[in-house]
C-alpha positions in Angstrom: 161.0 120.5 82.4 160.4 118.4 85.7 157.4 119.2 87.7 159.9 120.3 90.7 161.6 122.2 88.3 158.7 124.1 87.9 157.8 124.6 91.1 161.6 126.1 92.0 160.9 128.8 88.9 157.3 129.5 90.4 158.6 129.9 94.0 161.5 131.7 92.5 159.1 134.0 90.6 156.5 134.8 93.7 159.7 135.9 96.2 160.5 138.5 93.0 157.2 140.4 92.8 157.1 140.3 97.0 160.3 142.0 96.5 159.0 144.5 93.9 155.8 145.1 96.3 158.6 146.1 99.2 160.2 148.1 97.2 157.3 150.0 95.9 155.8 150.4 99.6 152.6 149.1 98.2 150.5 147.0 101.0 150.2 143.9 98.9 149.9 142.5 95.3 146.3 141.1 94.5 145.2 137.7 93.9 148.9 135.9 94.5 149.2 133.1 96.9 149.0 133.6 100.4 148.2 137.0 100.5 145.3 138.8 101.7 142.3 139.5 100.2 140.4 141.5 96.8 140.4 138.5 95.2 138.1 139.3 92.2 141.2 141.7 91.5 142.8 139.0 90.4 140.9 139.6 86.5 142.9 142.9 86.2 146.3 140.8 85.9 147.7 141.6 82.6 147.5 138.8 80.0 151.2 139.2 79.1 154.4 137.9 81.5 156.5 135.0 81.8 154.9 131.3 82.2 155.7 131.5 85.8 153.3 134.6 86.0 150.2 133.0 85.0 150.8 129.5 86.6 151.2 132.0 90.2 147.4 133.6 88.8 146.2 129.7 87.7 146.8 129.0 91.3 145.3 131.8 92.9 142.1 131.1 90.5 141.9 127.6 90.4 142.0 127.8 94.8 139.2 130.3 94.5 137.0 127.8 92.4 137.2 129.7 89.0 138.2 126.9 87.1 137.6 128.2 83.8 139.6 131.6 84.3 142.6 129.5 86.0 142.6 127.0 82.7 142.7 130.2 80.7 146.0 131.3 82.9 147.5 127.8 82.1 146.6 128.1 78.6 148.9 130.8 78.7 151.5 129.6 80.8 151.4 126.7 78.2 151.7 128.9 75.4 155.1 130.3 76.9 156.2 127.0 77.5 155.1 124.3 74.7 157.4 121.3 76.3 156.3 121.6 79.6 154.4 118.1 80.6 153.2 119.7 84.1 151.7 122.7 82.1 150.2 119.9 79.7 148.5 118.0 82.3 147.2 120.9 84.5 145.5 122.2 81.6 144.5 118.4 81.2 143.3 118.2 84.3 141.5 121.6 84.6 140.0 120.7 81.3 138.4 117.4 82.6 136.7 119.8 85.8 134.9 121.6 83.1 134.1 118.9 81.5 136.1 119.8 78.2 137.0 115.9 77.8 138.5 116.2 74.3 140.3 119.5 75.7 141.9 117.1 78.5 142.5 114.2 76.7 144.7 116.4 73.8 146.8 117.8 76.7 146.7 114.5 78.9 148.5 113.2 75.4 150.6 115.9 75.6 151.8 115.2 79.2 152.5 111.9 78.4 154.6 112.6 75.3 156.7 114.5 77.4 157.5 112.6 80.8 156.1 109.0 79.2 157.3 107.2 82.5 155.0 109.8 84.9 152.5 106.7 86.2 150.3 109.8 87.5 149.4 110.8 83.6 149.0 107.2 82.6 146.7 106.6 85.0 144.4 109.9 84.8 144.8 109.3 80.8 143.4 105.9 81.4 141.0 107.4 83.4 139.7 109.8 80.3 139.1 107.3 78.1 137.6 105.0 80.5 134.8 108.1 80.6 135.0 107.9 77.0 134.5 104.4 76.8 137.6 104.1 74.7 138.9 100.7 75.8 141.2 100.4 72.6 143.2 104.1 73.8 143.4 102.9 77.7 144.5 99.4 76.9 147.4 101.7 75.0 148.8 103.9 77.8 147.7 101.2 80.5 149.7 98.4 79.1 153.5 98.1 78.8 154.8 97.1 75.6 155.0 93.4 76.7 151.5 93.4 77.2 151.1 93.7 80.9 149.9 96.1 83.3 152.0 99.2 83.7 151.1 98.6 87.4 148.7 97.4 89.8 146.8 101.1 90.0 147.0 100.6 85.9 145.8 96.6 86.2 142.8 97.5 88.0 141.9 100.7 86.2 142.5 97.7 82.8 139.9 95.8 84.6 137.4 97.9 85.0 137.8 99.4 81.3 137.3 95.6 80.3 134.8 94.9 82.0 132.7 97.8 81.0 133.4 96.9 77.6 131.8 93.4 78.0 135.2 92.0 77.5 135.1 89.7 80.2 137.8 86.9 79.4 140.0 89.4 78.8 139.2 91.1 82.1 139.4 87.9 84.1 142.9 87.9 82.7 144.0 91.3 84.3 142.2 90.5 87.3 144.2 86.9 87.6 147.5 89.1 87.0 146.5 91.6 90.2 146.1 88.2 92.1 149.8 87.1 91.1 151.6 90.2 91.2 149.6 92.3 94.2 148.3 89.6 96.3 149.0 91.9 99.6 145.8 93.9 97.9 142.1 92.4 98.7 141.1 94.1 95.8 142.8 91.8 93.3 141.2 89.1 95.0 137.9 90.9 94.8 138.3 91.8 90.9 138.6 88.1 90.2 136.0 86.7 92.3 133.4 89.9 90.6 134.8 88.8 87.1 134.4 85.1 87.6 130.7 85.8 88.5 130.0 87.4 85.7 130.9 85.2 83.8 128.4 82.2 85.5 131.2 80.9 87.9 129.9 81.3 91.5 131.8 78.2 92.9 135.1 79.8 91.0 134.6 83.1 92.6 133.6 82.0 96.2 137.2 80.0 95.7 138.7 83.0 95.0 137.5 84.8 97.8 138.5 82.1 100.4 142.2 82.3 99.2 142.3 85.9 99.7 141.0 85.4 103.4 143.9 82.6 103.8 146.2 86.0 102.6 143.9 88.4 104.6 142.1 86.7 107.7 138.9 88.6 108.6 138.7 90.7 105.4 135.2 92.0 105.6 135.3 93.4 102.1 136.1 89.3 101.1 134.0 88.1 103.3 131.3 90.3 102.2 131.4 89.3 98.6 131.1 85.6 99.6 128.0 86.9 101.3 126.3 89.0 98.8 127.1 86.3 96.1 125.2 83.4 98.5 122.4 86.0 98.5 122.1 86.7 94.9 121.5 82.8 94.4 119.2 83.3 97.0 121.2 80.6 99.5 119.8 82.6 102.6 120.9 80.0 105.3 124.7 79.7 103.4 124.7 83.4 103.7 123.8 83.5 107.3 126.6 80.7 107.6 129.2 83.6 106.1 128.2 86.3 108.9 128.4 84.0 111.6 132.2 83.5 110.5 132.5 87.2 110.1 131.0 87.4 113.7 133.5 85.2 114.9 136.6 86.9 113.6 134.7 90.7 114.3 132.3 90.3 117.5 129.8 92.6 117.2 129.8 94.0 114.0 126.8 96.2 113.2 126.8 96.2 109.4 127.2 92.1 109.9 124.6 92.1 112.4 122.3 94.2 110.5 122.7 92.0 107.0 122.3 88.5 109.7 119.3 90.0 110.6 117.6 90.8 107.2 118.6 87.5 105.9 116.8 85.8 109.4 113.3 88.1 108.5 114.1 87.1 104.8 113.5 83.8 105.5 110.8 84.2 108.3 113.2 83.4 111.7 111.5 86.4 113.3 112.7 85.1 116.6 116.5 84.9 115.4 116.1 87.9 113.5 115.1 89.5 117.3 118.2 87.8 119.0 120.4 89.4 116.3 118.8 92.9 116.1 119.3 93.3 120.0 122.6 92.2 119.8 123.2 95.2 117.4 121.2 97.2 120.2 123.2 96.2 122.8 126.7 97.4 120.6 125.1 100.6 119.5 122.1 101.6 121.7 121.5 104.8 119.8 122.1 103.2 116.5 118.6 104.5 114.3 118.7 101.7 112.1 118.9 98.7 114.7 115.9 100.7 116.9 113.3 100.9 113.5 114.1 97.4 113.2 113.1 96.6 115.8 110.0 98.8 116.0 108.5 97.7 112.7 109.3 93.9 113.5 107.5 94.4 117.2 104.8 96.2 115.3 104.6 93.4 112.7 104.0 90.9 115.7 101.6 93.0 116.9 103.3 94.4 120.1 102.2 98.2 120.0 103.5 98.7 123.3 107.3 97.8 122.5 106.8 99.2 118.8 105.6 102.7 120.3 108.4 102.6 122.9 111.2 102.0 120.0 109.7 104.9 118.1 109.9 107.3 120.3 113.3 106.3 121.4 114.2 106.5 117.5 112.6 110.4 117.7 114.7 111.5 119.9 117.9 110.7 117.6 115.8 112.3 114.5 112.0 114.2 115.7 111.6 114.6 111.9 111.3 111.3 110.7 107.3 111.6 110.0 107.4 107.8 108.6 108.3 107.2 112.7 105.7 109.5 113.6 102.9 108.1 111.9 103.5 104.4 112.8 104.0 105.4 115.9 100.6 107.1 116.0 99.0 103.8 114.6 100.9 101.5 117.6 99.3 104.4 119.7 95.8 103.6 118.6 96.2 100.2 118.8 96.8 100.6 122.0 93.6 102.6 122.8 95.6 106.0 123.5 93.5 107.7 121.4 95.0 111.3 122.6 98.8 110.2 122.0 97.6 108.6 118.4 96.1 112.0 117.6 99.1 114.2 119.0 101.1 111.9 116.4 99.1 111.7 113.5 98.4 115.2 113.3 102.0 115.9 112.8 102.0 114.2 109.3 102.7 117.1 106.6 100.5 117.1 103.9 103.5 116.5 101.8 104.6 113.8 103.5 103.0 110.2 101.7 102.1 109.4 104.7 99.2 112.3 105.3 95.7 110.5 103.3 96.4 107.8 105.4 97.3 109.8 108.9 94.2 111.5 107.9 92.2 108.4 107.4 93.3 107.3 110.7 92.0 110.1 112.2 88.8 109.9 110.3 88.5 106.9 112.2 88.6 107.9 115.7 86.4 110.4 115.3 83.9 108.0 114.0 84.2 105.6 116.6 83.7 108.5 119.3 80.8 109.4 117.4 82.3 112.8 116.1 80.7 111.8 112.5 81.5 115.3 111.3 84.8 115.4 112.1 85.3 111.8 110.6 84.4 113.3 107.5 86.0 116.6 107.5 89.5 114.4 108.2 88.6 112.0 105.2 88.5 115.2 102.9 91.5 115.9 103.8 92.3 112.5 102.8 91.1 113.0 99.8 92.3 116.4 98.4 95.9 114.7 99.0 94.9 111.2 97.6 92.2 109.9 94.8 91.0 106.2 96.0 88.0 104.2 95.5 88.3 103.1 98.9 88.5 106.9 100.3 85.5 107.4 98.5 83.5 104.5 100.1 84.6 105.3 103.1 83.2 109.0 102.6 80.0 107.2 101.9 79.8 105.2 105.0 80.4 108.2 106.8 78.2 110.3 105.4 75.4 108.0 105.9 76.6 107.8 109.1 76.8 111.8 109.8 72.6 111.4 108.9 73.3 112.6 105.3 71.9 109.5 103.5 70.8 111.1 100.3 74.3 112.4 100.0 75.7 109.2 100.7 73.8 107.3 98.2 73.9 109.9 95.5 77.9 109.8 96.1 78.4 105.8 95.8 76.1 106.2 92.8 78.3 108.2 90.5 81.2 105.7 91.4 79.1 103.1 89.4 80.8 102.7 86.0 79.7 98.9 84.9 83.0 97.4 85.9 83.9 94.7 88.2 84.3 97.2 90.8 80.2 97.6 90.8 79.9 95.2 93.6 81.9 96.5 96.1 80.4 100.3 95.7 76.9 98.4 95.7 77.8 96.2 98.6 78.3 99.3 100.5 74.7 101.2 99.2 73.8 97.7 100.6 75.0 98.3 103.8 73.8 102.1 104.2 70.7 101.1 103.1 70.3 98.7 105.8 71.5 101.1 108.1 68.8 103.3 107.2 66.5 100.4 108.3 65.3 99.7 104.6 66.3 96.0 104.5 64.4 94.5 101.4 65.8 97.0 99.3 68.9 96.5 101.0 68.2 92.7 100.6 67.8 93.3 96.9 71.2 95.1 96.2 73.1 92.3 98.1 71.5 90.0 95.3 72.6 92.3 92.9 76.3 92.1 94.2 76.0 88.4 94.5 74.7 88.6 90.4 78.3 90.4 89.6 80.4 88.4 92.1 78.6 84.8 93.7 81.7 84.9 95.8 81.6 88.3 97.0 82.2 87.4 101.3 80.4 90.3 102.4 77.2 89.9 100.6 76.7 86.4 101.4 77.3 86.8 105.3 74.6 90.1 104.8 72.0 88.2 103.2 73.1 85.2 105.3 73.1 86.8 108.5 70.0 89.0 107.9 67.8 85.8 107.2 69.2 84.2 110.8 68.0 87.5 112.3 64.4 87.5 111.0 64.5 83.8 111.5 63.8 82.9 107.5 65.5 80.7 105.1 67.8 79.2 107.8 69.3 76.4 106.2 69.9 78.9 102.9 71.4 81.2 105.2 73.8 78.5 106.7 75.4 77.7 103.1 75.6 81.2 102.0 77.8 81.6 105.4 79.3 78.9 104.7 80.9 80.2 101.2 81.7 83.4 102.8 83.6 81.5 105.3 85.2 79.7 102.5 86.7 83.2 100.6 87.1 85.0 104.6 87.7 81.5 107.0 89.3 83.6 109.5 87.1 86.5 109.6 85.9 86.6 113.2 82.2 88.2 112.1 81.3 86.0 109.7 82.3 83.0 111.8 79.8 85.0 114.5 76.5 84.9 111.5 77.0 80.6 111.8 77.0 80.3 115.1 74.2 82.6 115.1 72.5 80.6 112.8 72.7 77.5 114.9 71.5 79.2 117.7 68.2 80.6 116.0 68.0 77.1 114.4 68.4 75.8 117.9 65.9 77.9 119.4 62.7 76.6 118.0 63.1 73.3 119.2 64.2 74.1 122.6 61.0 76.3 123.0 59.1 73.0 121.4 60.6 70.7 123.8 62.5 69.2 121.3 66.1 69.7 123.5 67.6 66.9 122.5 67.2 67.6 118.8 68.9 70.7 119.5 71.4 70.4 121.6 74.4 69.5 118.9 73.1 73.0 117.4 73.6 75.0 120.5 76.9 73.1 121.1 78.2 74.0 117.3 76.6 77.5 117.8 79.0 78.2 121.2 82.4 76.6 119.4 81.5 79.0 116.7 81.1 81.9 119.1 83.8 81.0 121.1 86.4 81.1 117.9 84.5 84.7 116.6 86.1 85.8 120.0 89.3 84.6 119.6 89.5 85.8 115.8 87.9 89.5 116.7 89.9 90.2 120.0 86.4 90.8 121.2 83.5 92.5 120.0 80.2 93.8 122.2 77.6 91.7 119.3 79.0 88.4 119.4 79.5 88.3 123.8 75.7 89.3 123.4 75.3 86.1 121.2 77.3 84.0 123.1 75.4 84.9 126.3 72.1 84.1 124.5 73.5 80.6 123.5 74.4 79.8 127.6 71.1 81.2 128.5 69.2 79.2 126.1 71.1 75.7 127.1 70.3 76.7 130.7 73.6 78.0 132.3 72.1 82.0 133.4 75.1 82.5 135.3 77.3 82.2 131.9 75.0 84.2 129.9 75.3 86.8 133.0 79.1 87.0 132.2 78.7 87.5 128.2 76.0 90.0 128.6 78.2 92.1 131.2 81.0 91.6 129.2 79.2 93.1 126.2 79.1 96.5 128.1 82.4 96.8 129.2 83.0 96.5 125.4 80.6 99.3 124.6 77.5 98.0 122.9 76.2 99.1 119.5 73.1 100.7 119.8 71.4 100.1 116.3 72.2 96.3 116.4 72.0 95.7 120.4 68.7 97.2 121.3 67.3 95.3 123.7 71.0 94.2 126.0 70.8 96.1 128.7 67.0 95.3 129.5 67.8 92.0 128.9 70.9 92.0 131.4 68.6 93.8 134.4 66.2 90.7 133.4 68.5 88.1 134.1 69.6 90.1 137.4 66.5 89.8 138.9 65.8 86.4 138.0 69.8 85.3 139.8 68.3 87.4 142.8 65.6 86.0 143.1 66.5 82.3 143.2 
């Protein structure tokens, strides 16, 4: 029986029990179509009745969501009426919900038996044993008896069972058959061009792909593949090329845009990457996507004040986003708003990945307003959420610097294990020891670290530097800087310790007499001091330096500048002692000439 057969039986059978129910007076018959409302009534149905009867309770059932209770009903229907291909395939298909896929395909068969030229059962056949990864069964009901494709729905379900299978030639040859007989589809162009490069012909499919644009101009989906394919052979400028045309045929395209611009930072075009992003900006202002972008790249490029401004524009489309919220509480303290970067860091939910490092962050403010106790009560934090040697010698560092030296010490100690990894948790009992104002013994472990790692960088400018200030071992002191400056050349304090070292080299002979002999050491000692500016941003120690170098080749009025500049910067008490007598000094010596 036909499917609209079936349906004029059902409909026929419904109008009959609304005609009972009128009859009878009752208010309405549970669980039938259309009807209000005990639907769990619906179990109490009798078992027995006519086929019709339990496809009217299948319906009811199945639109309720109780799949298994409407196959039952259809089971029964079925069992009424044996030669029915609709009952067949909506047990088949009821089956497949519940994942019974044997159930399914037995009545999908079953369907088919009966109505053999339904398309509809072919394909969802096809589509069982494509779950079963029975190619041999779909190639079966897929294929006519000539061979081909029952259709182009039944080609490119064919394809995809080949391809699965590995059986790539032979999926090449379904997918050149969808070219020929449904070229008004992209997607017959498409399964070509995917088959071709799976099978190690790029040029091939990229051919393919540019006759289905000469069929469908502008196809993005076409277009895209060309694209994606330049990009898997990682031909970043060709697939730049490809968006440009699709720019051209679809002006202003965010997805387009959006891929343009990650193949630009790809290849390190920052500045087209920019051009392109704000282009997306400008098509979609409140797009999310286009305005992280844009934040992280302004933040990579060090531009806090832009990155901050995109991030908060972003948190007003989303306030959750507590990735946004921490990096913008970084560009915040970059930018010296220390209360904004708090407001925003504090926000970071301990189970968010992002809270040992908001904490850290904070950790860090505190310290540098001298808030040593809450530096370390943020950094516990840090570490109840995340285990890290670094954590931990950060803890130590503060600790020391809270006054609690012993617990410091005693903490760095138990991270001592005989590894490699000695050195840097000695390097930093190093430091605290120095801080502590024992410098032999903090002398000693920096020769310790330099035993386990000659190349460590911080050790050697320690030793290096420490020397230059006690005026020892200068010219030792210059090549130990000099191989930190070979592992570190761009570290802006380490490049301070040389140019210190020429000046307390220079020094000496000034105070001899001997200017002219040290003249080329003052001048090497100011470029040096010069660059540590340039490479710090500006630091309170090395303006100090500098201002020493112009005082000691005679020019007061320069050293008057560094040595102000050096307390605008805020000068560091343990290693600046003796700066602001020094700047009152040189004060009244200007006045009084």
């Amino acid at each position: 029986m036909s499917e609209s057969s079936w349906w004029t039986r059902v409909a026929w059978v419904a109008g009959l029990h609304v005609l009972v129910v009128v009859a009878t007076g009752c208010a309405h018959l549970p669980g039938l179509p259309g009807r209000p409302a005990d639907r769990s009534a619906a179990r109490e149905l009798p078992t027995d009745g006519p086929p019709e009867f339990h496809v009217l309770v299948a319906q009811d059932l199945a639109a309720e969501g109780r799949h298994e209770e409407a196959l039952a009903a259809y089971e029964r229907a079925l069992a009424g009426d044996p030669d029915s291909g609709f009952l067949h395939r909506r047990v088949a298909e009821l089956a497949a919900r519940t994942n019974q896929l044997d159930l399914a395909v037995e009545h999908a068969e079953g369907a088919l038996a009966l109505e053999p030229d339904d398309d509809g059962i072919r394909l969802f056949l096809g589509t069982l044993y494509r779950f079963r990864r029975d190619a041999v069964n779909a190639e079966r009901v897929l294929r006519a008896e000539s061979g081909e494709p029952n259709s182009g729905e039944a080609a490119a379900l064919l394809y995809a069972v080949l391809g699965e299978a590995g059986r790539l030639e032979e999926a090449r040859e379904v997918a050149r058959w969808l070219v020929d007989r449904v070229p008004d589809l992209p997607r017959s162009y498409l399964a070509l061009a995917d088959v071709e490069e799976k099978l190690g012909h790029p040029a091939e499919a990229e051919a393919v792909l540019r006759r289905g644009l000469i069929r469908h101009p502008g196809d993005l989906a076409l277009y895209g593949m060309i694209a994606r394919g330049r990009h898997q052979r990682d031909d970043r400028e060709g697939e730049i090329a490809i968006y440009r045309e699709m720019l051209g045929e679809h002006p202003g395209h965010l997805a387009t845009l959006l891929a343009k611009a990650d193949a630009e930072l790809s290849l390190g075009n920052n500045d087209a990457a920019r051009v392109t992003l704000e282009a997306a900006l400008y098509e979609q202002p409140r797009d999310l996507r286009t305005l992280l972008r844009l934040g992280f790249l302004d933040f990579e490029e060090e531009d806090f004040g832009s990155a901050a401004e995109r991030f908060r524009r972003a948190l007003t489309l989303q306030p959750r986003q507590q990735e946004v919220i921490y990096f913008l509480g970084v560009a915040l303290r970059r930018q010296s708003d220390e209360t904004g970067a708090r407001e925003a860091l504090v926000r970071i939910g301990r189970d968010h990945p992002r809270f040992a490092d908001a904490r850290t962050q904070l950790a860090g403010m505190a310290e540098a307003e001298g808030d040593f106790d809450g530096a370390v009560a943020y950094l516990e934090e840090a570490r109840s959420a995340a285990k890290s040697r670094a954590l931990d010698l950060y803890m130590g560092s503060l600790q020391a610097k809270s006054g609690d030296v012993v617990g410091a010490l005693a903490l760095l100690e138990t991270m001592l294990d005989g590894s490699a990894a000695d050195a840097d948790v000695l390097y930093n009992i190093g430091i605290i020891q120095g801080e502590a104002s024992h410098i032999d013994e903090a002398l000693r472990t920096m020769e310790t670290v330099l035993g386990l790692d000659p190349t460590h960088a911080g050790a050697l400018n320690y030793v290096g530097y420490t020397w230059a200030e006690r005026g020892e071992n200068l010219e030792e002191a210059e090549a130990l800087i000099s191989r930190a400056l070979e592992q570190r050349p761009d570290d802006g304090f380490i490049t301070d310790s040389l140019g210190w070292i020429y000046y307390m080299r220079a020094r000496p002979l000034v105070e001899a007499g001997r200017r002219d002999e040290a003249q080329p050491l003052i001048e090497q000692a100011r470029a040096a001091l010069e660059k540590a500016v340039r490479l710090t941003g500006g630091d309170p120690v090395i303006s100090e330096h500098l201002g020493d170098v112009f005082l000691l080749e005679g020019n007061r009025g320069g050293a008057l500048e560094r040595y102000e500049e050096a307390i605008r910067l805020g000068p560091r008490d343990n290693e600046q002692p003796g700066l602001f007598e020094k700047l009152e000094r040189l004060r009244e010596e200007l006045e009084q000439n």
